[in-house]
C-alpha positions in Angstrom: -24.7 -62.5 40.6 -21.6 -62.2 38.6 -21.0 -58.8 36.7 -21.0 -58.6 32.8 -17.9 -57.2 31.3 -18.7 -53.8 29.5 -19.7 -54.0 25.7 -17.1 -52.3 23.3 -17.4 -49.1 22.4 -19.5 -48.9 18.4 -17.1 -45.4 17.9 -13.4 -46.9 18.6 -13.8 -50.8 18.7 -11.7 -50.8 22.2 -13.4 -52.0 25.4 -14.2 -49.6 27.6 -12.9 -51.6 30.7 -10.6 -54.6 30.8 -9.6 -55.9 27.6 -10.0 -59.3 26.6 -8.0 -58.8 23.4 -7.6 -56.8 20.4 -9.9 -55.5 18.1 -10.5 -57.7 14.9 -8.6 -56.7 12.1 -5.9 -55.1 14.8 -2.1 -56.8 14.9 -2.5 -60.4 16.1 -5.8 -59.8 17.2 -8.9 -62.5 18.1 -12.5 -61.1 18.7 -13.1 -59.9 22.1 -15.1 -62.4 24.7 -19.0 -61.2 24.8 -20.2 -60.8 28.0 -22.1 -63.6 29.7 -25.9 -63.2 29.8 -28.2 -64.1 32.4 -30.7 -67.1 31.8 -33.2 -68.2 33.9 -34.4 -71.9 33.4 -37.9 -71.3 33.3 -37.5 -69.1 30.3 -38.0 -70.6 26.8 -34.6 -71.0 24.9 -35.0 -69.1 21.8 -32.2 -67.2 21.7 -30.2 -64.4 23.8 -32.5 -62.3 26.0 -29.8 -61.1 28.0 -31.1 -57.5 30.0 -28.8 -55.4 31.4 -29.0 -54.2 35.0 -29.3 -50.5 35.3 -26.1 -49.9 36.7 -24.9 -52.3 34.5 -26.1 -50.8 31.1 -23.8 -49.9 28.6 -23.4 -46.5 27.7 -22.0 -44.4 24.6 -20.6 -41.5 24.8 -19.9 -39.9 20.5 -16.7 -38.8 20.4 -15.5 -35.5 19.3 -14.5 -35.1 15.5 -10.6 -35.6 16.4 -10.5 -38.4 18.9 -8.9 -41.3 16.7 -10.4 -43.7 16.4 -7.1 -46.3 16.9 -4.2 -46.6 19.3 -1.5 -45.5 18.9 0.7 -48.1 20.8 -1.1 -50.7 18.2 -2.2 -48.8 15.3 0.0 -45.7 14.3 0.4 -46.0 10.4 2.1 -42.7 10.9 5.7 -43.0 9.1 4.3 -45.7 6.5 2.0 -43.3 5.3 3.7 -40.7 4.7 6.8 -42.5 3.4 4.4 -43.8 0.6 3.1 -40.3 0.2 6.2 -39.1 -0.6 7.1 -41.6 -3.0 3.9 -41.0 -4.6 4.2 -37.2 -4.8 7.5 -37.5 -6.1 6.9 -37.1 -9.5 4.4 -34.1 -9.0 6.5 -32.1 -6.9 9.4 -32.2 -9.7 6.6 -30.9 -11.8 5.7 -27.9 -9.1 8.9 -27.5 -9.2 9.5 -26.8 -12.1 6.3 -24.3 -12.7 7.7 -22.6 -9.7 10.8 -22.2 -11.3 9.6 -21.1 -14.4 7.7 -18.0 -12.5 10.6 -17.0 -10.2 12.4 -17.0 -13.2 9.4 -14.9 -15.1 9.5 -12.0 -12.2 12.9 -11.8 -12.2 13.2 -11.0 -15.7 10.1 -8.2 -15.4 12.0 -7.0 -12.1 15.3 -6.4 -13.5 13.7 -5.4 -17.3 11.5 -2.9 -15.7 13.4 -2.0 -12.6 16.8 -2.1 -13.1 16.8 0.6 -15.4 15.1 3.0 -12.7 17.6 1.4 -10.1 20.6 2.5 -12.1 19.2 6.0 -12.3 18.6 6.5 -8.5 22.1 4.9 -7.3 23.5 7.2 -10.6 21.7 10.4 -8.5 23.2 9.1 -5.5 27.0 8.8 -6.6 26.6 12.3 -8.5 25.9 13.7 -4.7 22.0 13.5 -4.6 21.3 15.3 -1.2 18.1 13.5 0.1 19.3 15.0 3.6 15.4 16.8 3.9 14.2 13.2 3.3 16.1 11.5 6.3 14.9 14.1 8.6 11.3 13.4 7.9 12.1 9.7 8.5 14.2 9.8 11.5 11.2 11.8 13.6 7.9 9.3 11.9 10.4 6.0 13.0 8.3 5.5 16.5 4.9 6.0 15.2 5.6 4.6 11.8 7.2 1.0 13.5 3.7 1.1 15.3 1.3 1.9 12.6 3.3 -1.5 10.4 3.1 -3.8 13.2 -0.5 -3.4 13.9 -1.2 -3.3 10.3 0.7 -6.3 9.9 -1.3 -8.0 13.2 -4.5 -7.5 11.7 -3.5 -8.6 8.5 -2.4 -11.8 10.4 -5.6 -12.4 12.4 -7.8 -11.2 9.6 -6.3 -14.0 7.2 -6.8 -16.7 9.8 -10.3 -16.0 9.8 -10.2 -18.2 6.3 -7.0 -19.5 5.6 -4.7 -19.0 7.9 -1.0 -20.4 8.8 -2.2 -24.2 8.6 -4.0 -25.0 5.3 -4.1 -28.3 4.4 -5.0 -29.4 1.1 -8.6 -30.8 0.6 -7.5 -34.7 -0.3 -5.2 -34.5 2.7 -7.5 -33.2 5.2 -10.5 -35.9 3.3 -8.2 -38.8 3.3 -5.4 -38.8 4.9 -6.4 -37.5 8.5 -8.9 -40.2 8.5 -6.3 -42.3 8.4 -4.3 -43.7 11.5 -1.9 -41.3 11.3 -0.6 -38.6 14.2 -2.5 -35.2 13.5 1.1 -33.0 14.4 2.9 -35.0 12.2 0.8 -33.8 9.4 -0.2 -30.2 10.4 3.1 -29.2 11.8 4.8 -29.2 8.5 2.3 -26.8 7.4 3.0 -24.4 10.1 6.9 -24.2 9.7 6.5 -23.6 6.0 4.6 -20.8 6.8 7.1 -19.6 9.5 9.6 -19.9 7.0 7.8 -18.0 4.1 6.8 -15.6 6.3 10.2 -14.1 6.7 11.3 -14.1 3.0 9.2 -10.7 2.8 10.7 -9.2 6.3 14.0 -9.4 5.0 13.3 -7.7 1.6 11.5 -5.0 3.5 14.4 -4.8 5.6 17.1 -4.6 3.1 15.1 -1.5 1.3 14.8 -0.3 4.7 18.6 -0.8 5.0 19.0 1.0 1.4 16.7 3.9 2.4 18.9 4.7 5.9 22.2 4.6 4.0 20.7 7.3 1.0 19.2 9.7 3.1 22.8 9.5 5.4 21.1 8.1 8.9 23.1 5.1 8.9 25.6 3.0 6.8 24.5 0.2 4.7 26.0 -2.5 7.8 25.2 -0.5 10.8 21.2 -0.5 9.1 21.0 -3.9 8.1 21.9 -5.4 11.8 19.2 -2.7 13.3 16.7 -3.9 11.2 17.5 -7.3 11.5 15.8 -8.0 14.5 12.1 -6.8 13.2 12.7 -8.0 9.7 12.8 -11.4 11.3 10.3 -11.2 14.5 7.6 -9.6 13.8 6.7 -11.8 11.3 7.3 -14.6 13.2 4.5 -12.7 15.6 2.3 -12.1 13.1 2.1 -16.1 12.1 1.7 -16.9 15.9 -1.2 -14.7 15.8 -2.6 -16.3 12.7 -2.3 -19.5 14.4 -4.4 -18.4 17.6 -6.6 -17.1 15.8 -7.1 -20.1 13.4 -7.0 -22.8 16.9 -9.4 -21.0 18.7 -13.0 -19.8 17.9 -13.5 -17.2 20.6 -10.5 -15.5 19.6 -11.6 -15.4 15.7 -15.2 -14.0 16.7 -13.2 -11.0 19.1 -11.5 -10.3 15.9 -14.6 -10.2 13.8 -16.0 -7.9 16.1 -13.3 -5.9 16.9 -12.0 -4.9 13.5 -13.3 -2.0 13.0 -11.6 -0.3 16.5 -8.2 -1.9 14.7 -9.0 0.3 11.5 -9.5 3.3 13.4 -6.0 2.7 15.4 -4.2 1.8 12.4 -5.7 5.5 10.9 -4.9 7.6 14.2 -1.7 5.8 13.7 -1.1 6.9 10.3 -2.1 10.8 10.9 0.3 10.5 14.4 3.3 10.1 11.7 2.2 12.6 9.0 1.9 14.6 11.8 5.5 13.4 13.0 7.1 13.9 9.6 5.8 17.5 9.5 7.0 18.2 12.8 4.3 18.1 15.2 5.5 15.6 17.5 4.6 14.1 21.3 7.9 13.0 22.8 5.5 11.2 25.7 3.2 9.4 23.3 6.8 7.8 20.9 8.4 6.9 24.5 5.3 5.0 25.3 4.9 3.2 22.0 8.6 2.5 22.3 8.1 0.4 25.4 4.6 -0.9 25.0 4.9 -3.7 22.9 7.0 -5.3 20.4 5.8 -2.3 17.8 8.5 -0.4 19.9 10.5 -2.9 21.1 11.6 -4.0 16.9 12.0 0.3 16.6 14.8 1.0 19.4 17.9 -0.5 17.2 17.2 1.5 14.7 16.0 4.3 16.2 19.4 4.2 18.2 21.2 3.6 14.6 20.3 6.7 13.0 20.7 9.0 16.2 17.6 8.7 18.0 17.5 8.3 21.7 17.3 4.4 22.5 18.9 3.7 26.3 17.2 0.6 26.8 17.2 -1.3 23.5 19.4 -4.1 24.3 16.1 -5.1 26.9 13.6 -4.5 24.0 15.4 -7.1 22.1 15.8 -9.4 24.1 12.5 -9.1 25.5 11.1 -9.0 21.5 13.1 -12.4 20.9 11.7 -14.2 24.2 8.1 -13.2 22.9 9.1 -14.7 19.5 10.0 -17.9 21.0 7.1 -18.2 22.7 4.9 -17.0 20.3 6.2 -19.7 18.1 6.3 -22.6 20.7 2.6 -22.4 21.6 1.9 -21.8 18.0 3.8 -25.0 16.6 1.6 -26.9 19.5 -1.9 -25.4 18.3 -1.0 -26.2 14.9 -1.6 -29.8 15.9 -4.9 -29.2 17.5 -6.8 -27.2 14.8 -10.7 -29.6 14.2 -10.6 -31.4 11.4 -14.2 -30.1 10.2 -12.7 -26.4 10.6 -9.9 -27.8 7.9 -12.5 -28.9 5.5 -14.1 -25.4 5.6 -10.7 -23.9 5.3 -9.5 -25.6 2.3 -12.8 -25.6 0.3 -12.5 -21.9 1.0 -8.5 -21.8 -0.7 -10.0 -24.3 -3.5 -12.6 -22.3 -4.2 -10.6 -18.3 -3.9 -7.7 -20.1 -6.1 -9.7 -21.4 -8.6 -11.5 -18.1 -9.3 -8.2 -15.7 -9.0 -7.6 -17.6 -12.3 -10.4 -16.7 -14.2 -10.2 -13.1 -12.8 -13.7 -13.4 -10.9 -12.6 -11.0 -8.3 -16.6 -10.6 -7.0 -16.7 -14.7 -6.4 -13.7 -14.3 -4.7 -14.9 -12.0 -2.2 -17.8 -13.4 -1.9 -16.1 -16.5 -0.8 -14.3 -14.9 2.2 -17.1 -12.9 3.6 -18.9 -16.3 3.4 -15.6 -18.1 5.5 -14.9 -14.9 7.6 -18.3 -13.5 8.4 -20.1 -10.1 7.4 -20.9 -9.1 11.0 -23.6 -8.7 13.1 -27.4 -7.5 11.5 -28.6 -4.3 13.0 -32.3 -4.6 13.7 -33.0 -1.3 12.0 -36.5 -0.1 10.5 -37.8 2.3 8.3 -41.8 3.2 7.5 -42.4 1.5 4.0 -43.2 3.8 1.4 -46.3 3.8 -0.5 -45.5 4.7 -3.7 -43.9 1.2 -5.5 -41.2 3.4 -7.1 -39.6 4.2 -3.7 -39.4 0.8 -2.8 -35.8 0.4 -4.1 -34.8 2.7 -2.1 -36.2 2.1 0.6 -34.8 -1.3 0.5 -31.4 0.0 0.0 -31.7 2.4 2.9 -32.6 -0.6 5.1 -29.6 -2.3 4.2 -27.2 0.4 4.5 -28.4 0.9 8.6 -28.6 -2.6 9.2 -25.0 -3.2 8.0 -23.2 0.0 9.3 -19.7 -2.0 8.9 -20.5 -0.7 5.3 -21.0 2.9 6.1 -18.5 2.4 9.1 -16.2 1.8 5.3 -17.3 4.4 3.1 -16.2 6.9 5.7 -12.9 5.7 6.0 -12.2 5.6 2.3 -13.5 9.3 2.8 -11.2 9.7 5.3 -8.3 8.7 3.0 -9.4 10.7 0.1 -9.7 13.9 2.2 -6.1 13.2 3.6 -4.4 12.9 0.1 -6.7 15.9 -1.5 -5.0 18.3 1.5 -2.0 16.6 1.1 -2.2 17.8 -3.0 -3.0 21.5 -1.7 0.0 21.8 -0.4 1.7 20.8 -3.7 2.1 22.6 -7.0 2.5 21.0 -10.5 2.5 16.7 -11.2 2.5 16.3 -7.5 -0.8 18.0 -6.9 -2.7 16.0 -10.2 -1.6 12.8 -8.9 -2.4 13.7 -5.4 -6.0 15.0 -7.2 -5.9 11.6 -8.8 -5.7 9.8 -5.7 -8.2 11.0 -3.9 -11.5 11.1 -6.7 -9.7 7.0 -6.9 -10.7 7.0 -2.9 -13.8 8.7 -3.4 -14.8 6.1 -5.8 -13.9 3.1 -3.8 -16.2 5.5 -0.7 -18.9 5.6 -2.9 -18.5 2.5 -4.2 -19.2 0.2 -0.6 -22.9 1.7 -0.9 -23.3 0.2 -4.1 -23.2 -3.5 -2.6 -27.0 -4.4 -2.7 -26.6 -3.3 -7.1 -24.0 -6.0 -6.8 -26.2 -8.8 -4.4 -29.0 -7.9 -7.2 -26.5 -8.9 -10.2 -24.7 -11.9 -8.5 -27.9 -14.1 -9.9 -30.7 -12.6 -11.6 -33.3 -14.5 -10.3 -33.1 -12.9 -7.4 -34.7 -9.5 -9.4 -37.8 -11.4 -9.4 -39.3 -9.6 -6.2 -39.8 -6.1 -8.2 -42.5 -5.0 -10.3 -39.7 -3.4 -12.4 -36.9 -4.4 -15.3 -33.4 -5.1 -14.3 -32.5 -2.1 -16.0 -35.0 0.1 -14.2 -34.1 -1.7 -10.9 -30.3 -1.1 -11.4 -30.7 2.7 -12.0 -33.1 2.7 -9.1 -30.1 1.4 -7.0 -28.0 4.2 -8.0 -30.1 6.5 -5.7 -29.0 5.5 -2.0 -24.9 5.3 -2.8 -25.4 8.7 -4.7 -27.2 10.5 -2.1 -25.5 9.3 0.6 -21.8 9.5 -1.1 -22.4 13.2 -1.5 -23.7 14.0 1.7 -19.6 12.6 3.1 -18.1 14.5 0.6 -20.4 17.5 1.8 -18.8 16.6 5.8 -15.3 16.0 3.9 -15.3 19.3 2.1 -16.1 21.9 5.1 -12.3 21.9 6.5 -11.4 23.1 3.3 -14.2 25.3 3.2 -13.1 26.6 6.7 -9.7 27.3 5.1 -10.9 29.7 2.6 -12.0 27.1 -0.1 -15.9 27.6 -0.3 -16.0 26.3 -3.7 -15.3 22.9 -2.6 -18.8 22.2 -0.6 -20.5 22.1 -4.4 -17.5 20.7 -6.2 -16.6 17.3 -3.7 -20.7 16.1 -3.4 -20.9 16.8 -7.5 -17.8 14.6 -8.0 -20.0 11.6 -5.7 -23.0 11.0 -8.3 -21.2 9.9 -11.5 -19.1 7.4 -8.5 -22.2 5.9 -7.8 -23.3 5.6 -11.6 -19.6 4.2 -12.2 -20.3 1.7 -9.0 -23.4 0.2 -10.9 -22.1 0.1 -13.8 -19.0 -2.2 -13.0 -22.1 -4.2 -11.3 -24.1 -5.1 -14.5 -20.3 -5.8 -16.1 -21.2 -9.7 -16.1 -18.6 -12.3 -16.0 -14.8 -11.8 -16.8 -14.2 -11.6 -20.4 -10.5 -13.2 -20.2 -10.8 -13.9 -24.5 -10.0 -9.9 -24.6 -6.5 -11.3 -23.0 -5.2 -12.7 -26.5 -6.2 -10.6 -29.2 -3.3 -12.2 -31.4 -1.7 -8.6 -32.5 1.9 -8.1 -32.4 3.8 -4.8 -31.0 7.0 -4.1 -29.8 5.6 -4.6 -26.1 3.6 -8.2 -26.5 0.2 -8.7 -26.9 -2.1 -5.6 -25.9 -4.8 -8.0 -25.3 -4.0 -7.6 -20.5 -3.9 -4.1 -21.1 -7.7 -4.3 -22.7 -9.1 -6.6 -20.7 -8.0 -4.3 -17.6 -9.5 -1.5 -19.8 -12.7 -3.4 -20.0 -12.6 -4.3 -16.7 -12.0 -1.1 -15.0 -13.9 1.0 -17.5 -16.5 2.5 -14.8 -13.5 4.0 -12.5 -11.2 4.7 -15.6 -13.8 7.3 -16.9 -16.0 8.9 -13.8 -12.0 9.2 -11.8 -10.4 10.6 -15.1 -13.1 12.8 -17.1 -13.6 14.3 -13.4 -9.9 14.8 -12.9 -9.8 16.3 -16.5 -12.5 18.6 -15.4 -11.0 19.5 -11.8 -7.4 20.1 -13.7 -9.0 23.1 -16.4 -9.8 24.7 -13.3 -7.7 27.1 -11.3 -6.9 26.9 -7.7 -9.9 29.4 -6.7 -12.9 28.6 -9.0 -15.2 31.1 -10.3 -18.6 30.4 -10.9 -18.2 29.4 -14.7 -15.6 27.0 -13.4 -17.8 25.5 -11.3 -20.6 24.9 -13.6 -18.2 23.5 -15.9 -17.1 20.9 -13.6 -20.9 20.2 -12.4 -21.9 19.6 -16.5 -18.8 17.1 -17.0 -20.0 15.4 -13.9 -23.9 15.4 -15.4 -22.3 14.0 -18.8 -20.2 11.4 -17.5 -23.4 10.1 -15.1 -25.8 10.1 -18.2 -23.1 8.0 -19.8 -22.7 5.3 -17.4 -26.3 5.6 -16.3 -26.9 4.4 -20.0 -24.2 1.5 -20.5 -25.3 0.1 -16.9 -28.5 -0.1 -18.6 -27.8 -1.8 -21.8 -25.1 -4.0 -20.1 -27.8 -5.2 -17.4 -30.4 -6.0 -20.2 -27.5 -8.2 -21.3 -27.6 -9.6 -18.4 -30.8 -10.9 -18.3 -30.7 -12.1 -21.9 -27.6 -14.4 -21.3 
């Protein structure tokens, strides 16, 4: 019995064994032979009734997303495609350039307006004799831990970014059109890769020329001598930092270890920061800098300058060289995964970009964040339970109890923010005069932003409306029901922040710091029932000697919930002396009682406006 050739393939139009000729449509190509069928005499003849044998049958096997569907000996439209490209995006890219132009132009103007007065001042101090000898001290002993704590900061950056952008980003008609086209995947996505190689180092070598700027003042090292140490890291590490980007973007497993591991990279990059306070006040560990020095390229981009302002550095010539070997491979296996990267994971990416530019412009900072915890994940859901309540007035906060243990990422944030806030409020009692206000100022701005990751499920119930439906009560009613959770459990980390300083002989701060966390969480629902952006209060038309006031209200507007719990409280904490008496206290505790009735009462008028929009 003779054996049928195979059947072509539905999902490429090639033969899956020998060909008998091109595809139609192909170059020079005549339809392929069918297969003979197999007729027996005694059959009727009306029509083909040919059966496959079993081990003859034709299987189909779908092919992956990627797998082109042409040849590329016959059907690589690769340079013709993109040549007409080109010539059609020629006009468009004059146009981009010259917007681009027009805002380089734009920053340099505000840069040199605004800075160059402040510039002149400093290098004025530093030709009168300016001794900023204390200040190079400080920095020459935090340069191990410091290299450190900016690399890994600038890693996670890098792999946190790739989780919904990352260094290959194609547009969304190119990734729609113009990979479905019979074109070479590297030859499209490559491009994308190098340009953000090359962008990536434009920032290093600003950074390192301040850096450079900074030795030379405080008298570490001359302006030359600095520039060629921190040459090397101004141009590696972020070369590093896209490779990691790019493995993170080409592989899946390597995204969801970063999901999952992000919070352990928080509390490194925190250790890492209190490792060089601790440095720059002295308290060092000669053991733990030697071993950061040589464990990675953190301390491998430190040695050259660390051996150009004095430091101890034998082995630095090894460190770079090894640091520019892992930056060439880093960027070889990079430039080859930025060819491999699914087509259906582009798609995602760039609605993702569409969608986070396109809100950036109308200032809806909340869609925009809504966006990437949709493209990078919220975590894992903790299976956590609580007894319902029985009384329908607790349910609220029951609710919102639930969700703060079944999302501990949340909590896991609030503390840190804590963290930060108690770090710059012992960093102020140290200080005396403006240094200790603004240090004050920075750390009720903390405490806000603690208190104000609790307040998340005031912002889920204001994203839509609708969604209010499930309680017996009014918006308005619901929203300062939701002000319950973030306040009680805001005060209870600013109780755990405040007993170090209570330990130090400052009692009065385990009533003052928990006080200071209920009008945080009446600010935090406020700024919930804000509504949408109101970008008309950006041109108000009025003339003065600055421009139009109209940014400077709309940021008013927009920030008006921090604005007044951060600065009545700071007004309140300032009329106070270093060790409050009682009447001190009180005072603070009423400011903090008006300022909550306050908000308390524009969150509720501004989420009945909600409703009736």
């Amino acid at each position: 019995m003779p054996r049928p050739e195979p059947v072509p393939s539905p999902a490429s139009g090639l033969t899956s064994g020998p060909a008998s000729g091109p595809a139609p449509g192909s170059p020079g190509g005549q339809a392929p032979v069918p297969p003979p069928r197999h007729h027996d005499p005694s059959e009727p003849d009306d029509g083909p009734t040919w059966t496959p044998e079993p081990d003859d049958a034709p299987t189909w096997t779908p092919e992956p997303d990627d797998a082109p569907t042409w040849t590329p000996e016959d059907d690589d439209r690769t340079p013709e495609t993109l040549r007409w490209l080109r010539d059609k995006r020629r006009a468009h890219r004059r146009r981009k350039g010259r917007d681009l132009a027009v805002v380089i132009y734009t920053l340099l103007l505000v840069v040199v307006g605004y800075g160059g007065g402040y510039a002149f001042h400093f290098m004025r101090r530093v030709e009168l004799g300016a001794d900023y000898s204390g200040l190079g001290a400080d920095l020459q002993r935090a340069l191990p831990a410091f290299f450190t704590l900016v690399t890994a900061a600038l890693a996670l950056f890098a792999a946190r970014d790739a989780l919904w952008r990352g260094p290959v980003v194609v547009p969304a008609p190119s990734v729609g059109w113009l990979l479905a086209q019979p074109v070479r995947r590297e030859r499209v996505l490559r491009p994308w890769f190098r340009l953000s190689a090359g962008l990536a180092v434009v920032p290093g070598l600003l950074v390192a020329a301040g850096g450079a700027v900074a030795l030379r003042v405080t008298g570490l090292a001359s302006l030359g001598a600095a520039l060629l140490a921190l040459l090397p890291a101004a141009l590696c590490l972020p070369l590093l930092a896209v490779s990691v980007g790019m493995a993170v973007e080409r592989r899946s497993a390597l995204a969801a270890r970063v999901r999952r591991r992000t919070p352990l990279a928080v509390l490194a990059l925190m250790l890492l920061a209190a490792q060089t306070v601790l440095a720059v006040r002295g308290h060092r560990s000669v053991l733990l800098e030697r071993a950061e020095l040589w464990s990675g390229p953190w301390g491998w981009a430190a040695q050259p300058v660390v051996a150009a302002t004095g430091g101890s550095a034998p082995g630095r010539w090894i460190a770079l060289a090894a640091l520019v070997l892992l930056t060439a491979g880093g960027l070889v296996l990079g430039h080859r995964d930025a060819g491999r990267v699914p087509t259906a994971q582009l798609r995602r990416r760039a609605a993702t970009a569409q969608t986070v530019s396109s809100v950036m412009w109308t200032v809806e900072l909340r869609a925009a964040k809504l966006a990437l915890l949709d493209a990078t994940g919220s975590g894992r859901v903790h299976r956590a339970r609580l007894p319902a309540p029985r009384s329908k007035y607790l349910v609220v906060v029951w609710r919102d109890a639930l969700a703060l243990l079944r999302s501990p990422g949340r909590f896991a944030k609030a503390l840190m923010w804590t963290a930060c806030a108690t770090a710059a409020a012992a960093l102020g009692a140290e200080l005396n005069g403006g240094r200790r206000t603004l240090c004050a100022v920075v750390a009720l701005l903390l405490g806000y932003v603690a208190v104000g990751a609790l307040a998340e499920p005031a912002r889920l119930e204001t994203d839509d409306v609708r969604r209010a439906a499930w309680s017996p009560f009014r918006l308005r009613t619901l929203m300062l029901q939701h002000t319950v959770v973030p306040a009680v459990a805001g005060a209870l980390l600013a109780l755990m922040a405040a007993v170090p300083f209570a330990v130090a002989g400052a009692p009065w701060a385990l009533l003052l710091w928990p006080v200071c966390a209920v009008p945080f969480a009446a600010a935090a629902v406020f700024a919930a029932c804000r509504g949408p952006a109101r970008t008309s209060l950006m041109f108000t038309g009025v003339s003065t000697p600055v421009g139009d006031p109209g940014v400077l209200i709309f940021l008013a507007w927009y920030a008006a919930g921090p604005l007044v719990s951060v600065g009545g409280l700071a007004l309140a904490l300032g009329a106070v002396p270093h060790r409050p008496d009682a009447a001190g206290t009180g005072g603070v505790a009423a400011v903090a009682g008006l300022l909550t009735a306050g908000l308390l009462f524009f969150a509720a008028r501004s989420a009945d406006r909600l409703v009736r929009r």
